[in-house]
N, C-alpha and C positions, 0 to 999 in steps of 0.2 A: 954552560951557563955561568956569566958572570958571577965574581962577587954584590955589585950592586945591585943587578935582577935579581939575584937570588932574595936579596937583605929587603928588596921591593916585592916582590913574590910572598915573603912569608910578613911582610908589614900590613898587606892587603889581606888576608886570612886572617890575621888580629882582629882587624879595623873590624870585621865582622860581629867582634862578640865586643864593641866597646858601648852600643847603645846598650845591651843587656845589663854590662857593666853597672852601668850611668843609670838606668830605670831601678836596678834589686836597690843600687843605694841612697836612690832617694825616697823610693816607697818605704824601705824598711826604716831609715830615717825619720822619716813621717810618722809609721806607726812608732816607733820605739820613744820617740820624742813625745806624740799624743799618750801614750799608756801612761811612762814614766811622770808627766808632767799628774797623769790624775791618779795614781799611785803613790805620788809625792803628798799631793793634796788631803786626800784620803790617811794617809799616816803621819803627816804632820799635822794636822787640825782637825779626824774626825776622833770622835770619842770613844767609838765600841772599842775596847781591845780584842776580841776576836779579829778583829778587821788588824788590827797591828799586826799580828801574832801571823796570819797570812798571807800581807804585803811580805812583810820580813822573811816569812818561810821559802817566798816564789824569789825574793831578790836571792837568797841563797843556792836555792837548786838552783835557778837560769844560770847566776856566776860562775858555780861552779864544776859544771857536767861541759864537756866538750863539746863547742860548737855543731862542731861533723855530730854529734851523738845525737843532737836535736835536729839537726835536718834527716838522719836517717829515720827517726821515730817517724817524723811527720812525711816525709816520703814514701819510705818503705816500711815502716811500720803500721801507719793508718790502713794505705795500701791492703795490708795482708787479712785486715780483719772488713775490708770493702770500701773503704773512704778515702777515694784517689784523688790526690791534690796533684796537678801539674807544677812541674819538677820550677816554675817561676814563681808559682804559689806557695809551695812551699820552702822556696828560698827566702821571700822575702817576709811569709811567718817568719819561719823560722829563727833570720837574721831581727827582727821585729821583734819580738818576743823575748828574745837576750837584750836585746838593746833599754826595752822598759826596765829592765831590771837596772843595768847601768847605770840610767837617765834618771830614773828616782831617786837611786843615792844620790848625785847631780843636785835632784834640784833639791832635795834635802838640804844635802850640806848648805845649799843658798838660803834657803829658808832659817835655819837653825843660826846661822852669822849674824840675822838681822837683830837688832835692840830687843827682849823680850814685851818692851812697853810698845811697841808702834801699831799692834794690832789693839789694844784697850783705848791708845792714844785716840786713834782713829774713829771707835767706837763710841767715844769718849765725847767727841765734835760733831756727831751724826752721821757717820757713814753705820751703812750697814753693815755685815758680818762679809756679806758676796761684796761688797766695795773694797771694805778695807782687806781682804786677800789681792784679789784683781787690780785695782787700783793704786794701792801701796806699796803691799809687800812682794809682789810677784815680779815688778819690772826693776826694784833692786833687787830679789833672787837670779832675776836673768841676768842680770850683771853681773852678779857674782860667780855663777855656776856657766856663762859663756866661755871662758877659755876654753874649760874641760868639757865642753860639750864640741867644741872646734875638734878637738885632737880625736874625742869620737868620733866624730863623722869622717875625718880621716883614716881612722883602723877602721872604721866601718866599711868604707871604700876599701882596701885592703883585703880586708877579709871576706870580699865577695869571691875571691879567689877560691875558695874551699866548696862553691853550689854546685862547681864543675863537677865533681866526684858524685851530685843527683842530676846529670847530665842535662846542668842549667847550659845555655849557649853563651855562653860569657866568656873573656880573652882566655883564662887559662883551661877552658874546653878547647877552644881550637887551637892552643897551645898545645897540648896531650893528644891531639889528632894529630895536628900537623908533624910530633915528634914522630912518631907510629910508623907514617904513611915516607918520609925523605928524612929520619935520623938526624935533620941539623940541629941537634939540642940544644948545645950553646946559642947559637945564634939565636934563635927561637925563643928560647928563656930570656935572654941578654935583651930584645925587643920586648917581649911582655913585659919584663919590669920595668921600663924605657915608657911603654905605656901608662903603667901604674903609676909612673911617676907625673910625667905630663895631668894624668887624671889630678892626682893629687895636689900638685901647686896653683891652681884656680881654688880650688878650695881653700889650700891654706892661707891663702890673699885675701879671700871674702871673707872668712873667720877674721885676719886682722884688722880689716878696714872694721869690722861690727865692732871690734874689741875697743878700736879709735874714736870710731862715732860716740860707743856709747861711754867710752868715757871722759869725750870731750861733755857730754851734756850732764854725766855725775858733776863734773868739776863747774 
């Protein structure tokens, strides 16, 4: 077997786990961005402090417990006591679920740059309290906390790599197969990241054109 069948051979065995890829990272995406976004809101503008005290507590444990440690809980640990999530279900929890925690400091930090007066201001001319978040302060938080929301969804993408190990079907699952089954490592690795990358520059194109757009319409 040639060298280019072969490098074609194992580019097609990829190709197989790049929708899996491309679906964990936009659902969890999705979720992490919807939690985070109302996790943000909830601790930056509600009142209770218990409710502080517990955004904060979740953004700490989710940051700092090892990814792989929360896909095994919700894999193999729900599993053992009867509550078996499908190893896609609980990727893209699992990936979900750390990402709300990122996303809330995110849009925190957006939240907390803006002028302390613009929510009174607001309030001040008639908008309501749900106005003047949604309508004011929320779409320059987006602006501000978009870059650092771009480069998440790139580790995000990335870090799908680690669901293989709850035998999600995604590239570097038939990565670990394909090594097992004909030993060509390097080569096999040397495409998988070949992919990642490919994956990765569509994305990081769309993050700048949003970065451009929207701050041609700041300015």
């Amino acid at each position: 077997m040639t060298g280019i069948s072969t490098f074609i051979m194992v580019l097609e065995g990829l190709l197989a786990g790049v929708g899996v890829t491309v679906l964990v990272t936009l659902t969890s995406l999705a979720l992490g961005v919807a939690l985070g976004f109302g996790l943000a809101l909830v601790r930056q503008f509600g009142r209770l402090r218990a409710a502080h005290f517990l955004i904060d507590a979740y953004c700490e444990i989710m940051r700092n417990i090892p990814a792989l440690t929360h896909l095994f809980i919700l894999y193999f640990g729900l599993a053992s006591i009867g509550l078996r999530l499908s190893a896609l279900v609980a990727a893209v929890l699992g990936l979900g679920l750390i990402g709300a925690a990122v996303t809330c400091d995110l849009f925190r930090s957006g939240f907390s740059a803006l002028p302390n007066g613009q929510r009174e201001a607001a309030l001040a001319v008639g908008f309501t309290p749900f106005q003047a978040i949604f309508d004011i302060l929320t779409p320059q938080a987006l602006r501000i906390a978009l870059p650092s929301l771009g480069n998440y969804a790139v580790q995000l993408l990335k870090d799908t790599s680690i669901v293989s190990a709850i035998a999600a079907p995604e590239i570097m699952f038939y990565a670990r197969s394909m090594v097992t089954s004909s030993f060509q490592t390097t080569l096999i690795y040397v495409t998988a990241a070949g992919l990642y990358l490919v994956l990765s520059l569509p994305l990081m194109q769309a993050v700048r054109f949003l970065e451009g757009r929207y701050g041609r319409l700041k300015a």
